[in-house]
C-alpha positions as CSV (number, residue, x, y, z in Angstrom):
1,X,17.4,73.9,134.0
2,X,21.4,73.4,132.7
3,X,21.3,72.0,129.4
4,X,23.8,69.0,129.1
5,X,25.5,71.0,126.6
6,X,26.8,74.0,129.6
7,X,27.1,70.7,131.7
8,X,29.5,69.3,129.0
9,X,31.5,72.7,128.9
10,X,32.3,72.8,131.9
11,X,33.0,69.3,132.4
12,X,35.3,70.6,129.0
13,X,37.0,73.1,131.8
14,X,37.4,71.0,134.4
15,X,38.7,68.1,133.0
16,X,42.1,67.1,131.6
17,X,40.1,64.4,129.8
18,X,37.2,63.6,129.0
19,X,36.7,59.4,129.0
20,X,33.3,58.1,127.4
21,X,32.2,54.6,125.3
22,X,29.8,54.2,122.7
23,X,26.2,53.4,123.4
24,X,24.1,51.9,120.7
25,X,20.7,51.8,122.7
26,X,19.2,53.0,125.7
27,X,20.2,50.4,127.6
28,X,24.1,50.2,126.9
29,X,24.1,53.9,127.8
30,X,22.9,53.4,131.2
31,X,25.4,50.6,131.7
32,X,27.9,53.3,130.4
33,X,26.9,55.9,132.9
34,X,26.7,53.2,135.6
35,X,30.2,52.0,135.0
36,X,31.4,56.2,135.6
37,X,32.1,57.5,132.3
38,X,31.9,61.0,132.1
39,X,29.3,61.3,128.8
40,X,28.5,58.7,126.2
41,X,28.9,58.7,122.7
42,X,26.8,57.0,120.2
43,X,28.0,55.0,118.0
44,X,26.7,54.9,114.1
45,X,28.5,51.3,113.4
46,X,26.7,50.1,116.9
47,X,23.3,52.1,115.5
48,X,23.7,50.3,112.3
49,X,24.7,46.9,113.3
50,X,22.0,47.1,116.3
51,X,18.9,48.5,114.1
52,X,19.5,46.9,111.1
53,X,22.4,44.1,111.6
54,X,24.6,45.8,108.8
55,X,27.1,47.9,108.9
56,X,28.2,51.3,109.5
57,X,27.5,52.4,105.6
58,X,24.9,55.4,106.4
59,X,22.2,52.5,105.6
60,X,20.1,54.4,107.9
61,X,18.2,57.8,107.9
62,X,18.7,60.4,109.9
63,X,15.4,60.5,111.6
64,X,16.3,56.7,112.9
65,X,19.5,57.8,114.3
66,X,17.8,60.4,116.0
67,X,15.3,58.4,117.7
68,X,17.6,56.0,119.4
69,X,19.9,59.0,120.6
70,X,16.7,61.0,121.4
71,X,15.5,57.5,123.9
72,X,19.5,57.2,125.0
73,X,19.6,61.3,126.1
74,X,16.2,60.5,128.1
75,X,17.6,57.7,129.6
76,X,21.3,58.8,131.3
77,X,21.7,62.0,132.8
78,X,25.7,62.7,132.0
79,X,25.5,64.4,128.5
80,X,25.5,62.6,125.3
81,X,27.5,63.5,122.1
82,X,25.8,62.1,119.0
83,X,27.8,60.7,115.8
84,X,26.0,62.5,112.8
85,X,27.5,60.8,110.4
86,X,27.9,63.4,107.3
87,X,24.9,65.4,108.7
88,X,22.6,63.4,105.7
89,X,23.7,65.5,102.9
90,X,24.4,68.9,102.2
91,X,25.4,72.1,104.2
92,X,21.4,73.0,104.5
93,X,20.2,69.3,105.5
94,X,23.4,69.9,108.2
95,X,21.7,72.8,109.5
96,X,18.3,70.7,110.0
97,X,20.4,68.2,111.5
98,X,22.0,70.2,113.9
99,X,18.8,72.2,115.3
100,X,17.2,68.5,115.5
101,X,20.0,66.9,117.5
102,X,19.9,69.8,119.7
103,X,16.2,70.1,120.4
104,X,16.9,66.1,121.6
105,X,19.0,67.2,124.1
106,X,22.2,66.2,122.6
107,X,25.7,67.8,123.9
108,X,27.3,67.6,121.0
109,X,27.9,66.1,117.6
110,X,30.8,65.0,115.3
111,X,30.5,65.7,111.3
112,X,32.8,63.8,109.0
113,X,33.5,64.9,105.4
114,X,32.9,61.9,103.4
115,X,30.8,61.8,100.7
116,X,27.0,60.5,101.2
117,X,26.5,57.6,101.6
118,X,29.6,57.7,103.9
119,X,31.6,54.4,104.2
120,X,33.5,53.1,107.4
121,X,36.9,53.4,107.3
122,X,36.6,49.8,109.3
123,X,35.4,48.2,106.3
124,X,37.1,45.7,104.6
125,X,38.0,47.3,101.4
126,X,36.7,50.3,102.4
127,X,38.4,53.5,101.6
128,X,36.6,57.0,102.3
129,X,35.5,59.0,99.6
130,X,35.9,62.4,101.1
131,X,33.9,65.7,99.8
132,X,36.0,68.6,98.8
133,X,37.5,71.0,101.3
134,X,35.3,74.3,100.3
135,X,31.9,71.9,101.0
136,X,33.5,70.7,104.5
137,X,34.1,74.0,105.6
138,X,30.5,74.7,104.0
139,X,29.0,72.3,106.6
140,X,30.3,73.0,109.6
141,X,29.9,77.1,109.0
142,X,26.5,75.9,108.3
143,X,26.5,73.8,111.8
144,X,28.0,76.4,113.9
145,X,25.3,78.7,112.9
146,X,22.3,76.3,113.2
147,X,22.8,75.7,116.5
148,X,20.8,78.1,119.0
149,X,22.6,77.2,122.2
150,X,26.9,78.5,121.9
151,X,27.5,75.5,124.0
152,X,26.6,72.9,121.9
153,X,29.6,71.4,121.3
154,X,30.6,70.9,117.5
155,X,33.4,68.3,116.4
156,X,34.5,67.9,112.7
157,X,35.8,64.7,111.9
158,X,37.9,65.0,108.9
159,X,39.0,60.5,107.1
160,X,41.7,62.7,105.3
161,X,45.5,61.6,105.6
162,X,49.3,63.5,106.6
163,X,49.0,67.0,105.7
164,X,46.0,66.8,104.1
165,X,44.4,66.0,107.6
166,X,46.1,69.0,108.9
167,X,45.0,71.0,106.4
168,X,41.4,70.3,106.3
169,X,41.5,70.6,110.1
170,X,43.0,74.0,110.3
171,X,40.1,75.3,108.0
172,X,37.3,73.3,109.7
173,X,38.7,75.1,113.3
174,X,38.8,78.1,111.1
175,X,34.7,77.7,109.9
176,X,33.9,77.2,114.0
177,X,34.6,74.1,115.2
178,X,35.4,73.6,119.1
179,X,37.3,70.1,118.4
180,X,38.8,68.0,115.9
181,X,38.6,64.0,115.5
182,X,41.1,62.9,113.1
183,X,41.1,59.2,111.7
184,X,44.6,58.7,112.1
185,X,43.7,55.5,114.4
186,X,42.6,53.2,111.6
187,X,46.5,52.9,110.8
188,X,47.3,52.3,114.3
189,X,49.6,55.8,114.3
190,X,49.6,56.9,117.6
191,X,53.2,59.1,116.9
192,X,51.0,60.5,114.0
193,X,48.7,61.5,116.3
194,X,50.9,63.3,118.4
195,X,52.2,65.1,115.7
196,X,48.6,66.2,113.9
197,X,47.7,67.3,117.2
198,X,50.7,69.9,117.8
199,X,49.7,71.2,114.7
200,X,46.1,72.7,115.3
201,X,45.1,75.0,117.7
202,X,42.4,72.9,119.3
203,X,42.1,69.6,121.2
204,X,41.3,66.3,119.5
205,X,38.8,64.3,120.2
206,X,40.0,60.5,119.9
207,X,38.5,57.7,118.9
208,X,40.4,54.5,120.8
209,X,38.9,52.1,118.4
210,X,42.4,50.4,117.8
211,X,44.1,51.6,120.5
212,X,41.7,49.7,123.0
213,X,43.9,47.4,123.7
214,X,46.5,48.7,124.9
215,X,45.7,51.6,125.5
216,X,47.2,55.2,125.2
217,X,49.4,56.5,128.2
218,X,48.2,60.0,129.3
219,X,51.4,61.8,129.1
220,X,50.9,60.8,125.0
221,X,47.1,61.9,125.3
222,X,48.6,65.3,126.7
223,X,51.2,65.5,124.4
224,X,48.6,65.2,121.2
225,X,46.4,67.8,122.9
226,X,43.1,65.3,123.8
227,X,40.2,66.3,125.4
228,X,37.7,63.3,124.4
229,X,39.0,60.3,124.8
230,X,36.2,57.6,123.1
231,X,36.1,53.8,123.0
232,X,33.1,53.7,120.7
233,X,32.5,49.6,119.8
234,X,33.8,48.1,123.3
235,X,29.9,48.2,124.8
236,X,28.6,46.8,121.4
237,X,31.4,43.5,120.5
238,X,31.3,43.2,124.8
239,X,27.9,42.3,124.4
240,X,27.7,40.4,121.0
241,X,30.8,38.0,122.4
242,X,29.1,37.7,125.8
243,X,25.1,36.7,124.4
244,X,27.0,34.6,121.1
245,X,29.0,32.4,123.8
246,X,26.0,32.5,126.3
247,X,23.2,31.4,123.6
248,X,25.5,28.2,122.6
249,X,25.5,27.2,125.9
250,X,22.0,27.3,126.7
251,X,21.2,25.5,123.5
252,X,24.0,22.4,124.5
253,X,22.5,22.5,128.5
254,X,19.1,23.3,127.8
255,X,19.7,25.0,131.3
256,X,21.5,28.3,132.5
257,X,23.1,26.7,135.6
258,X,25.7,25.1,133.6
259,X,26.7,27.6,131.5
260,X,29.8,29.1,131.9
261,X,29.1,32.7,130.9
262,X,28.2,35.0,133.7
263,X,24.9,36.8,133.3
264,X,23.4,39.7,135.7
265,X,21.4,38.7,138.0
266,X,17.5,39.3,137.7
267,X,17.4,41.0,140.8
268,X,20.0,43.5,139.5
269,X,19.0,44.0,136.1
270,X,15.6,45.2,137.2
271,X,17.6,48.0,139.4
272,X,19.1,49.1,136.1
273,X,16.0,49.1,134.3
274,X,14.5,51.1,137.3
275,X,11.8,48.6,138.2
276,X,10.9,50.0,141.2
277,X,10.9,53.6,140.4
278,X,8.1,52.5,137.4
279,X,6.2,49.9,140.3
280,X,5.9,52.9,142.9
281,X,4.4,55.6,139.9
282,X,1.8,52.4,139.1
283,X,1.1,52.3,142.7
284,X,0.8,56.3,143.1
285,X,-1.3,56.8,140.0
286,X,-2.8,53.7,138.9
287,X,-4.0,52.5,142.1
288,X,-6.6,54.7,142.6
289,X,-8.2,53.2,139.2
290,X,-8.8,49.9,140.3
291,X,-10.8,50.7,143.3
């Protein structure tokens, strides 16, 4: 059987770009794969927020993450690339992390180089604390030989600034790394963009998280050298704005038929959730049991 990760490779050939949003649970990534996106990609804020209703501070372990994006890669069949966060500590506990992501049946994974406990770059006074460049370089040496399969895809996330950025990215492409996800978005600076990616020699991999909006025309996605194009927290604040203005109605109407917000219908929801695929494996096995 093809492992998601030669799937993704090739999809990697194929493709120009490669257009995917950010699942938080199993359910948002079969609404994901559903809609047509070519892979999903968790989401550690959407992980964080969804699990534990905090934020995107590495509040959770690494065996938590990898339980929900273990149940997310059983339950789509486009491959999944997994947010490791810092990879939960040093270059060795990087290594376990990469051989367990793999095992799960993740595509890929993107390593940052912030310190541990990392902090989001989203936060309000947040600023990264980053680790220096000899341990970055550490890491994802240390990833790109922990992983048993050449295919599984390895992106290194560097929260550094301007030449620094460049910098750290050149040496993480240097240690192995098949992509490179700069945090340039979190000013907005898509002409910086543009310029950090005609400075490496391998395609980015871009987080839209500011850009959603509008958007990025694909003759500046060319131009900066893209190959993953991600909108990681659309799925998540979609449904939180959707179930917050949906549960104030029910609680003023007492009744769904005058509520303005539009909800799937039963009938469909239990085709996403495979109803009758589970009804007709009762009936062929559990059947018999009862007679």
């Amino acid at each position: 059987m093809t492992s998601k990760a030669t799937v993704l490779r090739r999809m990697i050939a194929e493709k120009e770009f490669i257009y995917t949003a950010g699942a938080y649970d199993s359910l948002s990534a079969i609404l994901i794969e559903n809609a047509g996106f070519d892979a999903v990609f968790t989401t550690g804020f959407g992980v964080s927020a969804s699990s534990l209703g905090l934020p995107d501070a590495e509040l959770y372990t690494a065996t938590e993450n990898l339980q929900v994006v273990q149940n997310i890669v059983n339950a789509v069949n486009v491959p999944v690339i997994a947010d490791a966060d810092t990879g939960y500590g040093n270059a060795i506990n990087v290594m376990r992390t990469v051989r367990s992501f793999e095992k799960a049946g993740v595509a890929g994974i993107t390593l940052e180089d912030q310190v541990v406990p990392k902090r989001c770059p989203l936060g309000i006074n947040s600023k990264p604390e980053l680790i220096s460049l000899e341990e970055g370089v550490a890491k994802i040496r240390a990833a790109v030989d922990a992983r048993t399969n050449v295919d599984f895809v390895i992106i290194a996330r560097t929260d550094a600034e301007g030449e620094e950025a460049v910098r750290r990215a050149k040496a993480y492409i240097e240690a192995g790394a098949d992509f490179i996800q700069p945090l340039s978005y979190v000013n907005g600076d898509e002409n910086g963009l543009v310029r950090f990616g005609q400075s490496i020699a391998v395609p980015l991999s871009v987080q839209m998280t500011v850009f959603a909006q509008k958007g990025l025309p694909e003759e500046m996605l060319r131009a900066m050298n893209s190959k993953f194009i991600h909108f990681p927290l659309v799925p998540l604040l979609l449904t939180s704005a959707a179930i917050q203005k949906g549960l104030v109605e029910l609680l003023e109407f007492k009744n769904t038929g005058a509520m303005t917000t539009e909800m799937m219908p039963l009938s469909e929801f239990k085709e996403v959730i495979k109803f009758k695929e589970i009804e007709s494996l009762q009936e062929k096995y559990l059947t018999a049991l009862q007679k």
